[in-house]
N, C-alpha and C positions, 0 to 999 in steps of 0.2 A: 558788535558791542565793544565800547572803548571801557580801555579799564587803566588806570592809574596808580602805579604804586607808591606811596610817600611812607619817606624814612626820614623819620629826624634825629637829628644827631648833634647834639652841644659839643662846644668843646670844651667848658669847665666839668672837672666831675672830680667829687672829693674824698671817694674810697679809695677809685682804684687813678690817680693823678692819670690824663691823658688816655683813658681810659680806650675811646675809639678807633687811636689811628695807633695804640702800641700792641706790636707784633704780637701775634698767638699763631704759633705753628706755622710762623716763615710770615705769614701777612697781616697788613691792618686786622684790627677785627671789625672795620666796619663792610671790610673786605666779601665775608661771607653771605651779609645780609645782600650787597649790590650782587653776589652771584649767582642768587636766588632770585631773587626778581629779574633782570638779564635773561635769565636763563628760563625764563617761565612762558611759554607759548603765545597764552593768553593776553599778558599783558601790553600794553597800549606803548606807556611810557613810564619811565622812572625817573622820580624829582627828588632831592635831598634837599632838608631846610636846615641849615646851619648858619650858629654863628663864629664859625671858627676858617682862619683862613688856610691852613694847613687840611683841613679835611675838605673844605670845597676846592682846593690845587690837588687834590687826591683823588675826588668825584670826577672829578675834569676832565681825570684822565681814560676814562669809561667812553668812547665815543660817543652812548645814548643815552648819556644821563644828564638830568637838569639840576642845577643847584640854583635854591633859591635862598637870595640872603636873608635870613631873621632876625626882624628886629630885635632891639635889646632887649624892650616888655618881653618878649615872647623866650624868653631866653633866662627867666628867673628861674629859682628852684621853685620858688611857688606856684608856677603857672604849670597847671594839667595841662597833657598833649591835646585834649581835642581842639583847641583855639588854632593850634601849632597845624596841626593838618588842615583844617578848616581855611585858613589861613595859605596856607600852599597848594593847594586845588583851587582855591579859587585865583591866586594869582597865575596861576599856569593855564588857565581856561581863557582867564581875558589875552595874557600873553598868546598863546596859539592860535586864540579863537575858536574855538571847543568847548564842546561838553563830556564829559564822562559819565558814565554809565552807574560803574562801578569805583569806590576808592579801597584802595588794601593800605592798611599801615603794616610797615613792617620795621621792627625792631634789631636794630646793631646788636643788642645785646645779646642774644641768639642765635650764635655763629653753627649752634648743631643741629638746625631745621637744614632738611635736604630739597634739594628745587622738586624731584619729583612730590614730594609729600604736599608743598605749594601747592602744584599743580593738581594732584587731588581733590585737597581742597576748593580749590575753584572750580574744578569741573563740578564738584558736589556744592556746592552755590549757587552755578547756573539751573541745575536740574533739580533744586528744591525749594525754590519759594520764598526759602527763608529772607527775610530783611536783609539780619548781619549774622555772619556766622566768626565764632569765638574759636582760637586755638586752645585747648585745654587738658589737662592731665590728669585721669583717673587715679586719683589715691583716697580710698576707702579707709577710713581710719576709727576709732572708738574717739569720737571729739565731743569735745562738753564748753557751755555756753556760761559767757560770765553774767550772772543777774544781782548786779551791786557787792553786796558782802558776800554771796554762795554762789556756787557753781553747778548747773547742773547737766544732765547729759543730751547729746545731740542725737541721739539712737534709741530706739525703744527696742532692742535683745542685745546684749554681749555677744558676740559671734568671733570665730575666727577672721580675719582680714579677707579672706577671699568668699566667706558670704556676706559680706556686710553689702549696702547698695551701693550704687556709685557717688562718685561722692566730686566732681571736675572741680579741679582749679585752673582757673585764666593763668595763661604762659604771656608773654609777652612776643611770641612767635610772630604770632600774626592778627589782625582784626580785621575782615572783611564787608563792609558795608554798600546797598546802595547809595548812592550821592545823596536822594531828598533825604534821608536819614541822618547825615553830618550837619551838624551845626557848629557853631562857638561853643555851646555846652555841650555836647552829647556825640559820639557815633554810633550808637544803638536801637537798632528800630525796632518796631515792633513785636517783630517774628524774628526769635533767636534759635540760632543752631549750637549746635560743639559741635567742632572737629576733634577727635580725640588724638593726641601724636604720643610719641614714647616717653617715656622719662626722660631719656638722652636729649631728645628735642628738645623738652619742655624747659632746659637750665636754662635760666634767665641770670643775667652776670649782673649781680651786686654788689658784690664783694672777693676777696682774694682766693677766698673757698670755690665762690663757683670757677673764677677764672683757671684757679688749678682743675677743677674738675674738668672743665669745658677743652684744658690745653691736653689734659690724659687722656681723653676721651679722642681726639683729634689725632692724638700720638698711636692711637691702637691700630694692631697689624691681623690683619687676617692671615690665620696660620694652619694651612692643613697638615694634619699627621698621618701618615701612611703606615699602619703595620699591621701585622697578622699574629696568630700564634695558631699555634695546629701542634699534635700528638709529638709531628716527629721532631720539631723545631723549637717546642715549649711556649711559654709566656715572656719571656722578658720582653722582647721588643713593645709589645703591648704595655706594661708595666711599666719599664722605660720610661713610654710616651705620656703615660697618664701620671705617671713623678712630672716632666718637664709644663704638663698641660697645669697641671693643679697650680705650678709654678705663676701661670700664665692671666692671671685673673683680668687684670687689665686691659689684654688683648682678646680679641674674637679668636674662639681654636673652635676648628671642626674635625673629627674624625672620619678615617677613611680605611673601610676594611672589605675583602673579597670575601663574597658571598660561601665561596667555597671552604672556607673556614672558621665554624659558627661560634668555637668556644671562645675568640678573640672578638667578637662579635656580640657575645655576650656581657661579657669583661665589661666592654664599653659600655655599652647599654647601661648595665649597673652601674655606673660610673654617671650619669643623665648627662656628659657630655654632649653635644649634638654628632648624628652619624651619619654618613652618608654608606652604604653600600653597594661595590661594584662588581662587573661580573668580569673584567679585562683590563689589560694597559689603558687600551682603546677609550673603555668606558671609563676610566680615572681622566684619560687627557678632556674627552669631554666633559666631563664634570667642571673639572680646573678652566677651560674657557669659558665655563656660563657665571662659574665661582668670581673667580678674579682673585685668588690670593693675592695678600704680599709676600707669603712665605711659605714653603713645600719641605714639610721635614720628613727625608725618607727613610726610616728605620729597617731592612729590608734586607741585609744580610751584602752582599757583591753588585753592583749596580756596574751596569754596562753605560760605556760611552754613550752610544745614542737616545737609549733610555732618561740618559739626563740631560742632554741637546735639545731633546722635545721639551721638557717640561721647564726649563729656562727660556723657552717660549710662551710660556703662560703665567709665570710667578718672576717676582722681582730679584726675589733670593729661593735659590734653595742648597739644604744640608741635608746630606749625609748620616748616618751613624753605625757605627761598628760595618764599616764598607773597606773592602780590600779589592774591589775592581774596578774596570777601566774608568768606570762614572766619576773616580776621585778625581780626575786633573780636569774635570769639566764645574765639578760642582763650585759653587760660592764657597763651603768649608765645609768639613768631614772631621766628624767627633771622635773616634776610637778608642774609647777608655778603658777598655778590655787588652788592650795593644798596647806594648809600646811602642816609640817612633823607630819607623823602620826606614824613611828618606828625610829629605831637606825641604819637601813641600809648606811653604811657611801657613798654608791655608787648612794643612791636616793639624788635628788638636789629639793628640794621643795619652795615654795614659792617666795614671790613677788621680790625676787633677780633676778629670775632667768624667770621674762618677758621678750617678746622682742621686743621691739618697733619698727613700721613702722621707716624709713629713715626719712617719713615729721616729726614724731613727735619728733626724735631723733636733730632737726635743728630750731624747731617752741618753740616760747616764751609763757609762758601762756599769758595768754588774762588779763588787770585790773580788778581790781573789779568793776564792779557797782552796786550800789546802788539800782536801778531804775532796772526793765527786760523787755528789749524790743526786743528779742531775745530767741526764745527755739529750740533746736537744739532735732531730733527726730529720732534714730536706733535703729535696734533691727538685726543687723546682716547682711550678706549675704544672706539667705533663710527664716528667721522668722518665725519658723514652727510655734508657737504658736499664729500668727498674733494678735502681741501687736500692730504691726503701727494700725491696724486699729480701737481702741480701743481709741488710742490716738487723731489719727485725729477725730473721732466722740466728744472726748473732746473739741479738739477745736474748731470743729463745733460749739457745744453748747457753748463753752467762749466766742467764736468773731461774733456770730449772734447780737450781737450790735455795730460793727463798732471796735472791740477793736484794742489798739495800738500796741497790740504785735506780730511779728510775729514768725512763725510755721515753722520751715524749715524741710521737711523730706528726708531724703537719706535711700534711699534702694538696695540691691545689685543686682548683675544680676539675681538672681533665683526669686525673687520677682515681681509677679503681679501686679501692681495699677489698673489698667483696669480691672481685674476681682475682684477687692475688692472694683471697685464704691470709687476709692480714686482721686480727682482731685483737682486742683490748682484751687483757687479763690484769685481773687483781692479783692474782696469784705472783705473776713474772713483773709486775708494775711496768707494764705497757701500756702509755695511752695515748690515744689515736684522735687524731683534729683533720679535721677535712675545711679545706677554701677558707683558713681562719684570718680574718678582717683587720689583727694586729696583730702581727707575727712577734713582735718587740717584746711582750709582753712576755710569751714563753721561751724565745732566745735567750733572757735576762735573765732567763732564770736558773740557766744554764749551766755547769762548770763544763763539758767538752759537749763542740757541736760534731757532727757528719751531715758534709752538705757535700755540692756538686762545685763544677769549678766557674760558674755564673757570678750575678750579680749578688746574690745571696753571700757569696765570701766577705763583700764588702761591708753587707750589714753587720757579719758575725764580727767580723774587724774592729766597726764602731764601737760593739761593744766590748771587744776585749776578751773574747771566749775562744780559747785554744779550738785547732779545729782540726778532723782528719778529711782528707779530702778526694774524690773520684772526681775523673770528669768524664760525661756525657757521651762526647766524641771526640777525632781526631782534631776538631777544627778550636774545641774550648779549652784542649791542652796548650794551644797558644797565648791561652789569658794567663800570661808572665807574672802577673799580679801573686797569685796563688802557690808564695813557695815559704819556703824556711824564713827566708831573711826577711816576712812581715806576719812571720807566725804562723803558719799555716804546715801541715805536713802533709804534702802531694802522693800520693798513692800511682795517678797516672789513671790510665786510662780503667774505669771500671767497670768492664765488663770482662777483662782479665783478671780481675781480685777476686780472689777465694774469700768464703767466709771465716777459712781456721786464718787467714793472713789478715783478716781483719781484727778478729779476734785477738790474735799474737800483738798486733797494734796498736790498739785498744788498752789493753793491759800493759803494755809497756807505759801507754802514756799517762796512765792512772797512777802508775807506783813512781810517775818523775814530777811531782811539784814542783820542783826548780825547774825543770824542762818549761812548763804549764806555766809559770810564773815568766818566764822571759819571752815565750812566746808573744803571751800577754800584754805586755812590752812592745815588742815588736809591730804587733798590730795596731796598738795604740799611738806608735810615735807617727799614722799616719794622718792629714790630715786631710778627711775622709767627708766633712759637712760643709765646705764650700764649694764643691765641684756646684751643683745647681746654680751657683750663682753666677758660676762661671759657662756655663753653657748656653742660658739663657742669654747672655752676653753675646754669644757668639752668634745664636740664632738669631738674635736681633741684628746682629751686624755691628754690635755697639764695642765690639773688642777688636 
């Protein structure tokens, strides 16, 4: 079966000046339409009808492609394409001496149809009957029909969008007809199909809106995130990732978590991310060769050399984050915002630049100062392996067994037990208790001293300006240098050597110092603490 493909292509166009042969993401844009047809199995031959001499010196350069000159008639705005194909099939039939079976118009304007999706279509052409089959885009919408002076509706119920019926609009993708079907007037036979394509397919370039769309759309990077979070290691890396992803709207992000650790696992899930789940190295490197990223961000705590040798064989870029092993002088770049710079590595990104704030914090005002604390705001993570919460509440058990005025708020994350650490809410001692809460910002704020862990949670209490005392986790978190005096914070060290009477003594030291609490305040606020995301995505992209 001979099949035909004709692309016509002008070269006056009055929205977007020069419209077919100006660069979109490094190439012509009529660039994408010949690399679809090219590239389509089925097809026979490809003919371009223009009247422009720059884009037929362009076609040219295609070893298989025919340009055929159009006349001027055929080259008004007023004149419909089908004279225009009509017109190029037949003089390419008499020139070869041929007949064609099949003709496809295919449209320049459409640079985000993929050759496979083409070739779908065709294959579901041959093996249905149909005359001509239509490229076209399901959007179901409440539409109402104009009848002279009133309007009335195109739908008989109101429904949500996703029950409404379908509803195709014609793309400019593609049209595929057999030959007796084309005329001067018409490419439409009898028996119609739809092919249905995505949205993304379906932009058809107009105007300067679609061609920004069509050039972001082109620009996007496939971006896997690799992290976990488990009891003993917490939530942040998780967290982290899903701060940088939200960031990420633009691009394709996929998530990637071991099977063995299900409340990071969860995390995402609720997140409706997309996830992939693995059981090994093994099973990640294959994933990433069926995948194809552009970009591999591993959140993952020490990354060995070879571990990132392999997988800069499957990804264009990959980074790092909060990484202190050998894997650093192999990777693309490595984030550390928890660290300061510890070498001259110009591709490590270290410290407090380069945090990344939740979206609440990135929107949320600090809180005033008061004077007075009637308020203490109480975390220590998503998992709290070192179970500081309960360390704390025992404190204020012991502070507000005489009615005191202040109250105790504590938020703990989904991995955290209250119930098996004998932790509960009293009216009485005004303790109250938040489990997996959705916007932390909200009770942070409200705050005059917090007690957290020495995480990334410093950094939110930071933004907003809430003096804070501070434990950390483990050996490895007392390294986040971040968390001292001189940005307001007062370190404790490591907590599982803090008494609760040295908490206690601490506590009340830092209640009865408002100036203390006031420059703290200060301190933490001269940081600037809401551009790191902007800066990291930067990096991940490669754009820094």
């Amino acid at each position: 079966m001979k099949v035909l493909a004709v692309i016509p292509v002008r070269g006056g166009s009055k929205g977007i000046p020069r419209k077919n042969m100006r660069l979109m993401h490094g190439n012509p844009l009529i660039y994408y339409c010949l690399k679809n047809a090219l590239g389509c199995k089925n097809i026979t031959d490809v003919v371009v009808t223009t009247d422009d001499e720059e884009i037929k010196d362009y076609a040219l350069s295609f070893d298989d492609v025919i340009v055929i000159d159009r006349e001027p008639w055929l080259s008004k705005d007023s004149v419909p394409i089908d004279p225009v194909v009509y017109d190029a099939f037949i003089k390419i039939e008499k020139e070869k001496d041929t007949v064609y079976d099949v003709i496809i118009t295919l449209q320049a304007t459409s640079p985000l149809l993929k050759t496979d999706t083409l070739q779908a279509a065709l294959d579901l052409f041959f093996d249905s009957g149909f005359d001509t089959l239509i490229s076209a885009y399901n959007s179901p919408h409440l539409a109402w029909g104009d009848c002279g002076d009133t309007v009335h509706p195109l739908y008989k119920k109101r429904l949500n969008r996703q029950y409404l019926p379908n509803h195709f609009l014609e793309t400019g993708a593609f049209l595929i007809s057999k030959r007796d079907c084309i005329s001067e007037y018409s490419r439409i036979g009898d028996t119609v199909g739809v092919y249905e394509i995505s949205a993304d397919e379906a932009v058809d370039i107009d105007d300067t809106i679609h061609w920004i769309q069509c050039e972001t759309i082109l620009n996007r990077k496939k971006t896997v995130f690799r992290a976990d979070a488990h009891q003993s290691f917490g939530m942040g890396h998780i967290y982290n990732c899903l701060t940088l992803a939200y960031s990420m709207i633009e691009h394709e992000v996929m998530f990637v978590c071991d099977e063995r650790f299900p409340i990071g696992i969860e995390k995402v899930k609720s997140s409706h991310f997309p996830l992939t789940i693995i059981q090994s190295d093994n099973d990640f490197f294959h994933f990433l060769d069926q995948y194809r990223p552009d970009i591999v961000v591993i959140d993952q705590l020490d990354t060995e050399a070879e571990y990132i040798k392999k997988l800069k064989l499957l990804a264009n870029r990959v980074v790092t984050i909060e990484d202190l092993g050998s894997g650093i002088l192999h990777a693309d770049a490595v984030i550390n915002a928890l660290y300061e710079p510890r070498h001259q590595l110009t591709h490590v990104y270290s410290g407090k630049d380069y945090i990344c704030l939740r979206d609440e914090f990135l929107i949320e005002s600090p809180k005033p100062f008061s004077p007075e604390v009637k308020n203490v705001f109480v975390m220590f993570g998503g998992t709290d392996p070192s179970n500081l919460t309960k360390k704390v509440y025992e404190m204020a058990l012991a502070l507000n067994k005489n009615d005191s005025l202040v109250t105790f708020t504590f938020a703990a994350g989904m991995a955290y037990d209250y119930a098996a650490n004998n932790i509960k809410e009293s009216e009485r001692s005004k303790i109250l208790i938040f489990h997996d809460v959705k916007r932390l910002s909200r009770y942070m704020r409200q705050a005059d001293i917090a007690f957290i862990s020495q995480g990334r949670s410093a950094f939110e209490i930071a933004s907003l300006g809430i003096p804070a005392i501070v434990m950390s986790q483990n050996e490895r978190e007392k390294q986040h240098t971040f968390v001292q005096m001189e940005n307001g914070f007062l370190n404790l060290g490591l907590g599982a050597s803090i008494s609760v009477e040295t908490l206690l003594r601490t506590y009340t030291w830092l209640v009865q110092s408002p100036q203390i609490r006031s420059e703290m305040r200060k301190l933490q606020l001269q940081n600037d603490l809401k551009s790191g995301v902007g800066r990291v995505k930067k990096i991940i992209l490669g754009e820094s």
